[in-house]
Structures are given as structure tokens and as C-alpha cells.
C-alpha positions in Angstrom: 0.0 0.0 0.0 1.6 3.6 -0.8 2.8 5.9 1.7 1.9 9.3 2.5 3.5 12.0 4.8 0.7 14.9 5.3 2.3 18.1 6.5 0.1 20.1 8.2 -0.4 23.8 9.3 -3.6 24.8 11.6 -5.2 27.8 11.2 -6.2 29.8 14.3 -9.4 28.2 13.5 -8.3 24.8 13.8 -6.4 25.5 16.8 -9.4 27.0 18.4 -11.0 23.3 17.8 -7.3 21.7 19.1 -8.3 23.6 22.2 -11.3 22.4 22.4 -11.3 19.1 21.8 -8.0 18.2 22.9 -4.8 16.5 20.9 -5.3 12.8 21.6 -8.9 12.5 20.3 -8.0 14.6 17.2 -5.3 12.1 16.8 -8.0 9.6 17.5 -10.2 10.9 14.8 -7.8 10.9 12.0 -6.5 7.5 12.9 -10.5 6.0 12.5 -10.6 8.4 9.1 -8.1 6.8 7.7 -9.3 3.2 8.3 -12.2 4.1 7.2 -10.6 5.0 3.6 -9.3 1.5 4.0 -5.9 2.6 5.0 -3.6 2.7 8.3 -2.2 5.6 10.3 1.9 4.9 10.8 2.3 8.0 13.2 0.7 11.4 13.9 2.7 13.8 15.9 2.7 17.7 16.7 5.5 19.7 16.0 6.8 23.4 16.8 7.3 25.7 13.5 5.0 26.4 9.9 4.0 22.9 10.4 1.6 22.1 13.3 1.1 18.0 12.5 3.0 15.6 10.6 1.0 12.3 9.9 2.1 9.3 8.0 -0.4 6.6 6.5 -0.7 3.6 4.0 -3.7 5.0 2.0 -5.0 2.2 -0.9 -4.3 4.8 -4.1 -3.4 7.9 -5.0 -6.7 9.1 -5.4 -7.9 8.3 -1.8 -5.0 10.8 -0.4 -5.7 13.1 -2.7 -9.8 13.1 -1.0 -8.1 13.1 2.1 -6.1 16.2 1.4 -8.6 17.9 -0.4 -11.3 17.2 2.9 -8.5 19.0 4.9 -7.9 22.1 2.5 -11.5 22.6 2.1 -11.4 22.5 5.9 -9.2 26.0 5.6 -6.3 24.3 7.0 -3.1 23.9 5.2 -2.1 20.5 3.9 1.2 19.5 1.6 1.2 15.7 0.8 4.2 14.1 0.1 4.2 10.1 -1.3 6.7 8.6 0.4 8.9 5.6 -1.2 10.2 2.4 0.2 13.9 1.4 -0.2 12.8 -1.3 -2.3 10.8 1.4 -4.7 13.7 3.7 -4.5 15.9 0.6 -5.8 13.0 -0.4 -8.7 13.4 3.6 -9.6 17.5 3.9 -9.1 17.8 0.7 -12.0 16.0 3.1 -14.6 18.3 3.8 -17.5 16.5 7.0 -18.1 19.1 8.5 -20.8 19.2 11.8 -18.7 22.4 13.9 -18.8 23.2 17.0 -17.3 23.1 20.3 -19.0 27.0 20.4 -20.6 28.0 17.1 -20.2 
């Protein structure tokens, strides 16, 4: 299943509703969102700086983090969504004769 890291920035809005409803059961409720898509949470953690959360999840497709992300912005908080690869990916990808050379060379 593909991997997705969801960078996160809350706006003053969202951190009203932090407040609120507290960081564990926000936590909570993104883990059950995502097995509800049909995917698993890997961690969710709050950080200091422009990003508030970082969140990483096996989503089933492409698509399905894209609906994700889109939920979020549409939420007025900020989302970048980075797929993530796997060694053995990043291998598959490295043995690519891709005929690229650099400008010059």
C-alpha cells in the first residue's frame, strides 16, 4: 500500500477546535478516518514551526489521499502531501536507464 506523509499547518481556527477538543482524540479521529478509507495511520505527531502535525499513512491509491487532502484544505487548513517511497521502490526507480544527462555534459 503507498505511503503518504501529510504536512500540516492549523489555522487559528483549527487551533481553536485543538483547544477544544483536545490533541489525543483529534489524533484519534484521524487514525479512524483513515481506516475508514481502507488505510492505516503509521504516526501522527505535533510539531513546533510552519508545520503544526505531521501524519504518516498507507492510504490504498493515490486518489484516496488526494480526497483526504482535499477534505483538509477545504477544511481552511493547510495540507502538503508528500508520497513517500520504500527502499525497495527507490531501488526499482534507481535501475531506470532514463538516458538523462546534465546540462553540458
Amino acid at each position: 500500500m503507498p505511503k503518504y506523509l501529510f504536512k500540516v499547518a492549523y489555522s487559528a481556527e483549527a487551533f481553536r477546535g485543538l483547544m477544544k477538543e483536545g490533541a489525543a482524540n483529534r489524533a484519534g479521529f484521524i487514525e479512524k478516518l483513515t481506516a475508514n478509507l481502507g488505510g492505516q495511520m503509521e504516526g501522527f505527531y505535533f510539531a513546533f514551526g510552519p508545520t503544526d502535525v505531521f501524519a504518516f499513512a498507507d492510504l490504498p491509491n493515490d486518489t484516496t489521499a488526494a480526497a483526504l487532502a482535499m477534505a483538509v484544505g477545504a477544511a481552511g487548513i493547510g495540507i502538503e502531501t508528500v508520497k513517500l517511497l520504500t527502499p525497495a521502490e527507490a531501488d526499482e526507480a534507481r535501475a531506470i536507464d532514463t538516458g538523462y544527462r546534465a546540462p553540458g555534459a
